[in-house]
N, C-alpha and C positions, 0 to 999 in steps of 0.2 A: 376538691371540695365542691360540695352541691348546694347550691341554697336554694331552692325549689322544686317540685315532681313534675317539670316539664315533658314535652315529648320526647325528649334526648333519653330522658329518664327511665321512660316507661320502654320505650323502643329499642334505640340505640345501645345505650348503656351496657344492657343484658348482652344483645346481641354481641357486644366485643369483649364483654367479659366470658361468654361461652368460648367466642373465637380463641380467645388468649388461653383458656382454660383446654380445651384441645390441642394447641399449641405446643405446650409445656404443660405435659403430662406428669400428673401428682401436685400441679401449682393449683391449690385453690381460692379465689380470692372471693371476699364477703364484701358485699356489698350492701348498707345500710341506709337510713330514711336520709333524707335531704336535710341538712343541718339545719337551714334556713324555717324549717320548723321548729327549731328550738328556740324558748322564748327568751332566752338570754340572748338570741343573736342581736334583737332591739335594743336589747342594754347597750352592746358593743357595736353597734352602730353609731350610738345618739354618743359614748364616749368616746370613737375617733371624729364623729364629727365635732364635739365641744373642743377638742383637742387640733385643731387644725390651723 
């Protein structure tokens, strides 16, 4: 799980999902925006923190 588009994100990321994806050939994996741009994650933050 990603909660932001850091440099891990932009760089990284890709680079080991090509890697893995030459790996294990026919594996393709998707990879999607940073959760942490969803505006629900604020929701579910401020409720585990009420909840603690």
């Amino acid at each position: 799980m990603v909660y932001n588009n850091g440099i891990h994100i932009r760089y990284d990321v890709p680079n080991m999902i090509s890697n893995l994806e030459t790996q294990f050939k026919g594996c393709k994996i998707k990879f999607t925006s940073p959760i942490g741009q969803d505006p629900i994650m604020a929701d579910l933050i401020t409720h585990r923190i009420d909840n603690l």
